[in-house]
N, C-alpha and C positions, 0 to 999 in steps of 0.2 A: 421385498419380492421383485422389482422393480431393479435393482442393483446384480440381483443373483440372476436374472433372467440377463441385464446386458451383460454378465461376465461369462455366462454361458454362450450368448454370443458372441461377444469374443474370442471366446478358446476355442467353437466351429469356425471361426472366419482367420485365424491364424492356421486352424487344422487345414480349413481349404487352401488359403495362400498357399503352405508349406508345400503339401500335396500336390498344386499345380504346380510350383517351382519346381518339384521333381520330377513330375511328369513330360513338362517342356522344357523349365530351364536348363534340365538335364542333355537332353535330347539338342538343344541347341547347344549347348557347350562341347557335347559332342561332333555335332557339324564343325562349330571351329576346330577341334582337335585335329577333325577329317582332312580338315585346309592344309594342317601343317603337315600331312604325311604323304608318302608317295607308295602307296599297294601294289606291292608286284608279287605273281605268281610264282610259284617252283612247283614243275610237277613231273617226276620222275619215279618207277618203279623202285618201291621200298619194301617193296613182298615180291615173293615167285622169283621164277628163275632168275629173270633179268637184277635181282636186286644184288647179286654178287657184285654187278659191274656201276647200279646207277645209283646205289646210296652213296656213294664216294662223291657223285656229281654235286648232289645237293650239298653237302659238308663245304663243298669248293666255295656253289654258289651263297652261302649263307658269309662264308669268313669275305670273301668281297664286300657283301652288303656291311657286314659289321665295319671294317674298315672304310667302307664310302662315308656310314655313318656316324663314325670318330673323327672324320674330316671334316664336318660338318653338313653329310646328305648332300643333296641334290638341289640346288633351287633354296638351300635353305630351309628342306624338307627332309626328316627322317623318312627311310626309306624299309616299309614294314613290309617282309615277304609274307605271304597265304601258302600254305605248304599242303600239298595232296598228292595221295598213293597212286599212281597210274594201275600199281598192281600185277601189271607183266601181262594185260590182258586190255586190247586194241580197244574196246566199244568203250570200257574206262578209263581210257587216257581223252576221246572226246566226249563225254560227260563230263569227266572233271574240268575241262579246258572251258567246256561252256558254262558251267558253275563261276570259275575265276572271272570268266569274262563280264555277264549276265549279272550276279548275283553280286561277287566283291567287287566287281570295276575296278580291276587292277589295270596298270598303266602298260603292264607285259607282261608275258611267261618265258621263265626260262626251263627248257624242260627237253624229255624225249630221250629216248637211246637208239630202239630200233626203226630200221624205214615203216613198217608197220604201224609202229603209234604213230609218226609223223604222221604217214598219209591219212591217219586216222582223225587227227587234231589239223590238218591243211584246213578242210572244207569249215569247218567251223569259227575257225580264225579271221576263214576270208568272209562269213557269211554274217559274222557278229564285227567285222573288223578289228579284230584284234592282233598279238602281234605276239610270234613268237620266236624267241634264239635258240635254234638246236645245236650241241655243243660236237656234235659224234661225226664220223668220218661216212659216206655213204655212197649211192650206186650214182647219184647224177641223173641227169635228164628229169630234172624240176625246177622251177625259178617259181615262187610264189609272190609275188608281190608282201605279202604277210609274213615272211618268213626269213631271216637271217641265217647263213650256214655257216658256222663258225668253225666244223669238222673241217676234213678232205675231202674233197669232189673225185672222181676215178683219175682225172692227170694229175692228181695229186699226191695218190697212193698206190692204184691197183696198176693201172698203164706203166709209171716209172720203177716196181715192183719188178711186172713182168719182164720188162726191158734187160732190168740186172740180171735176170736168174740167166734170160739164154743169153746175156755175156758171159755166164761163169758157165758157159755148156748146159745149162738145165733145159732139156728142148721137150721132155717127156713130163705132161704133168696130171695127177689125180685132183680132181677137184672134189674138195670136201666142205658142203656147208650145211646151213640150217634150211627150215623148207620155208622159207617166207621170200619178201621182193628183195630185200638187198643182196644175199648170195647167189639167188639166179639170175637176177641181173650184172652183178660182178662177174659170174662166168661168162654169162654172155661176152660179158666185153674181153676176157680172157680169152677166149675160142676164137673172136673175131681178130684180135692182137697175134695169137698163137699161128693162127692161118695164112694170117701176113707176110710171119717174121719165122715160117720155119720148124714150128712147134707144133705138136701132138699133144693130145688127151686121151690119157690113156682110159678113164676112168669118170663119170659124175655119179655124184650120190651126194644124199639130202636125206635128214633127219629131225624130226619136229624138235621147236625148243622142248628143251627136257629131257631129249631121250639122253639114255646113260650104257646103254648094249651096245657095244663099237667093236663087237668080235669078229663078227661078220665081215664089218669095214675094212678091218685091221688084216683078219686073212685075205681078202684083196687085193690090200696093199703090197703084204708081203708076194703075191701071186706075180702081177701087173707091171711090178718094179718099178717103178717113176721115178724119175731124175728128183722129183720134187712134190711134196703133196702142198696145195694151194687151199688153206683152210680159212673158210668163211663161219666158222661155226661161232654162235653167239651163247650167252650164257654161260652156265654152270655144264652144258653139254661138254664143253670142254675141259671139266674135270677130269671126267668116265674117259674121254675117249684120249687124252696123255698119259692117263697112268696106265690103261691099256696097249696101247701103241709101247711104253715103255716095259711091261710085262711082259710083251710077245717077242724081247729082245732087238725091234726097231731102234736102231739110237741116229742118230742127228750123220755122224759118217757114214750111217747107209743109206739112209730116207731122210732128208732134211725136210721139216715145215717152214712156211712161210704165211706168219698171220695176222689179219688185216684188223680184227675184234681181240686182241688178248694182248696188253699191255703188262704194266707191272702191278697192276692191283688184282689183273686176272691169274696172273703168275703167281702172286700172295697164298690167293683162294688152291691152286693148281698143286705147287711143290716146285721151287727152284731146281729140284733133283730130277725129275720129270721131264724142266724144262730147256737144261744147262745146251748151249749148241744149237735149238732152234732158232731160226728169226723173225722179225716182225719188221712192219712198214710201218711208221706215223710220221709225223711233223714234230713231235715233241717226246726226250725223255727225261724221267728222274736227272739221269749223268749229261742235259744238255749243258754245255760249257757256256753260259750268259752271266753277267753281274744280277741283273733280274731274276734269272732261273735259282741260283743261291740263296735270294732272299727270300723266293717265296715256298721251296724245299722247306726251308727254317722254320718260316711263319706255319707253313702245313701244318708241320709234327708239333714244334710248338702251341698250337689250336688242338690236336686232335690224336694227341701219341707220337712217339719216337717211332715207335712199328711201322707206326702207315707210310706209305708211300703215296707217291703224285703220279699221271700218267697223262698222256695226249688226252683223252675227252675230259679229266678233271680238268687241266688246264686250259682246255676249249673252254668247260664251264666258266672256269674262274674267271677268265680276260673278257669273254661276252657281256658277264654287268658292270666291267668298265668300260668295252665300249657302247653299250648301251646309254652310260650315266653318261659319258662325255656327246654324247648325243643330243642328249637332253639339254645337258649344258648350253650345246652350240644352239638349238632349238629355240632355248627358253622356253622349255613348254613339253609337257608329257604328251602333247597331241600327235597322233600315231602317224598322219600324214609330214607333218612337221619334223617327226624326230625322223624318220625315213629319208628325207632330203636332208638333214642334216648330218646322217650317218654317209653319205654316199663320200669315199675316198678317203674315209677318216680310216686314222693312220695311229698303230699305238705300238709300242715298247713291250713286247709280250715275253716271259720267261722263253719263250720258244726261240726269241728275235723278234726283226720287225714284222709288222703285220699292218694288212691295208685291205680296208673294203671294198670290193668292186664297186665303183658304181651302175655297170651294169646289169650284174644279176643278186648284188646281196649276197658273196659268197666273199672269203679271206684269201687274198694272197698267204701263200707258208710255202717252206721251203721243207721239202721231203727229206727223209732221213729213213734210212735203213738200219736197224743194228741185230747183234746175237746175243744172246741170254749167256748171263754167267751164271760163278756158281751162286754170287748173293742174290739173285733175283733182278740184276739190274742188267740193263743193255750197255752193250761196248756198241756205238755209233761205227760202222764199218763203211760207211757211204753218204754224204749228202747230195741237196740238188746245186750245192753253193750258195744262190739265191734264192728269194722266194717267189715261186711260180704261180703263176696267173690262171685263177680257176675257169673252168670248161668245160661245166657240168655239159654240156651237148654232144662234147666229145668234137666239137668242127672242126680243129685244126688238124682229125686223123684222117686223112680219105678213108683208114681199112674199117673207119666207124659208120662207114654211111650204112650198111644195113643195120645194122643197129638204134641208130640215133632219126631217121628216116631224113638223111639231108636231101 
């Protein structure tokens, strides 16, 4: 009796060991595990309208990470991204950003497309300190402490834009965007440019993301005549309103567009045939002539189809978690104030060209480029800035910005 009782106890006090072993030695093998990784966010619309243009981001952002992580990570630390929907809808891009922040303690987010989620995810970032790289080009007049801008600023894009057209005579222009902050702050600063240098508007109108009825617009346009239509429209709205514009008989020799949101992955979504003869403003395209730019065209398609294409904000994507990780690097340390100072004037080798962080406001030097849509979907580059130009999200170097920018 005596034998069967202690083997009974036995086999409870090996049950219980076991039991605890998994219940904490688990838990702490997990804490070590947690040492060796470095958790960073991705959060960009992968549903709703906006996902025509931001699932592409995230695809950029992930083949970065995979390659940091074939190098061997960061610190010696594999580098595991947290991935969430923003959804195409502003209150969900800052719950999720405070989920990432709050809950996974990621070391950063990379994320955002429109100025809307930004300023949505700002407050949160700064209030939980967290820290985020938005890859997309924008209206300017923000410096976040919390926030890297890896897009174009307006001297980046929309200012050296307008400049071209009323070189080439475009003096008459219809402004056509989405109804959120970055297109009516981009016109603003067009009107203020236009009034300076000579130029008229002939034309504003605004359309919520989504809309798809451009008939209205489009007889307008054809009414109005404009040297040029200046299209800020985000999304999938720009489906509706090219193959419209190209059904009312509009082509590129009568009404040219110029656009600030539609690259070549938007073009993909659109129809090269739609789009053959309009132009667009970025800092980067597919046909950028770089040894860099070649490799990482390759690696793209190679990752992710021969179909796909690369454009300005995936390439913003792509280069922000290197220089993010070469941050860290200089840092020694994922700590948000630390990698901040060590990010300041760091300088990378970007498919684009070179590129260099401000140190003063957290934005990129790039060099502007202009080009026209052929017939494969890709731009023929018609114009650069030569070098890369020095961002100014405040606009201070324009006197004609001072009502605008309140210098």
């Amino acid at each position: 009796m005596k034998r069967s009782w202690r083997k009974i106890s036995y086999q409870c006090f090996v049950l219980i060991f076991v039991s605890l072993f998994i219940l904490f030695g688990c838990k702490g093998g997990t804490k070590e595990e947690q040492k060796d990784v470095i958790k960073v966010g991705i959060l960009h619309s992968l549903s709703g309208t906006m996902s025509i243009s931001e699932t592409s981001l995230k695809d950029a952002e992930l083949m970065a990470i995979e390659e940091i992580n074939s190098k061997g990570g960061i610190l010696g630390k594999k580098v595991v991204p947290i991935i969430e929907d923003g959804a195409s809808d502003w209150p969900t891009f800052a719950e999720k950003a405070k989920k990432l922040i709050e809950k996974d303690k990621v070391a950063t987010i990379f994320g955002c497309w429109t100025s809307a989620s930004r300023k949505a995810v700002l407050p949160v970032v700064e209030k939980y300190n967290g820290l985020l790289w938005y890859p997309v080009q924008y209206e300017g007049f923000e410096s976040s402490p919390n926030i890297f801008y890896t897009g174009a600023s307006a001297n980046q894009q929309i200012v050296p834009a307008v400049e071209w057209l009323i070189s080439h005579g475009k003096k008459k222009f219809f402004l056509l965007g989405s109804d959120y902050v970055f297109p009516r702050t981009a016109n603003k600063i067009i009107k203020a440019q236009l009034k300076a240098m000579g130029g008229t508007v002939v034309a504003e109108e605004y359309t919520p993301l989504g809309h798809t009825d451009y008939s209205t617009i489009v007889n307008k346009i054809k009414a109005t005549k404009p040297d040029v239509v200046f299209n800020t429209l985000n999304g999938d709205s720009n489906v509706a309103f090219f193959k419209q514009l190209h059904a009312a008989g509009i082509t590129p020799k009568d009404i040219p567009t110029i656009s600030v949101s539609i690259a070549e992955e938007e073009i993909r979504g659109i129809g090269a045939e739609y789009m053959k003869g309009h132009y667009a403003v970025w800092n980067y395209f597919q046909s950028t002539d770089t040894p860099e730019n070649k490799e990482f065209v390759q690696k793209f398609k190679n990752r992710y189809g021969q179909n796909r294409v690369t454009d300005d904000p995936i390439e913003a994507a792509y280069i922000q978690v290197y220089l993010w990780a070469k941050a860290v690097e200089k840092a020694g340390s994922t700590d948000i104030e630390k990698v901040k100072q060590a990010a300041k004037e760091l300088e990378f080798k970007a498919p684009e060209g070179n590129v260099k962080i401000d140190g003063e406001n957290q934005h990129l030097w790039k060099t502007v480029r202009i080009g026209v849509v052929m017939d494969d979907g890709q731009f023929k580059e018609i114009w650069n800035s030569g070098k890369p130009v020095k961002p100014d999200p405040y606009l201070k170097s324009y006197s004609w910005a001072k009502e605008i920018s309140g210098q």
